[in-house]
Phi, psi and omega in degrees: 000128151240162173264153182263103183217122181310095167313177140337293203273034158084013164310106199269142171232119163267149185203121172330136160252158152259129162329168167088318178215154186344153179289318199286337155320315182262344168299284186320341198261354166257021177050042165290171176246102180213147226275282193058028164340325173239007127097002200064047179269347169077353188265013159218214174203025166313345169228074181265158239157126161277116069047058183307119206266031170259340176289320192323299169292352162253337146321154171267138200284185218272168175240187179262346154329275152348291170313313183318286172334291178280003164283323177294332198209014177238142188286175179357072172313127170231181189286357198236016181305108192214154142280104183343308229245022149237051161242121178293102213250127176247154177337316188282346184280352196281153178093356157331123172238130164201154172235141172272138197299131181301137175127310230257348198268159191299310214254016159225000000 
């Protein structure tokens, strides 16, 4: 199973998944470049990420946590605004498309 994911510099990446586990998880563990600071503790919006909007509806929606988080701690929110590391990537998920969010990169 893979994700597709877009860098800051407009790089495309396919990158292997695992069932199971956070989006924001299999980003970091292939050395993208995203902060993902808080390890997916929901306490910053360091993998805040778009959303390829043909995806959208196959997501489970935002909780208001999630939302909070990211009106309070993420840079340029769009409709398609999600935190990585509460999406859980599941079987229906392969084939995932997204981009990291300006903000996101480890060195800013």
């Amino acid at each position: 199973m893979r994700i597709t994911v877009t860098d800051q510099n407009g790089t495309e990446h396919k990158i292997d998944a695992l069932e199971g586990w956070s989006v924001m998880e299999i980003i970091r563990d292939h050395d993208l470049n995203i902060k993902a600071e808080c390890g997916g503790c929901l306490s910053c919006a360091t993998c805040h990420v778009y959303v390829d909007k043909d995806w959208l509806g196959k997501l489970h929606p935002p909780r208001d946590d999630e939302t909070d988080m990211l009106e309070a701690e993420a840079f340029a929110i769009e409709e398609n605004s999600r935190l990585s590391c509460q999406i859980l990537f599941t079987e229906e998920l392969n084939g995932l498309k997204l981009t990291l969010a300006p903000g996101t990169e480890k060195d800013a």
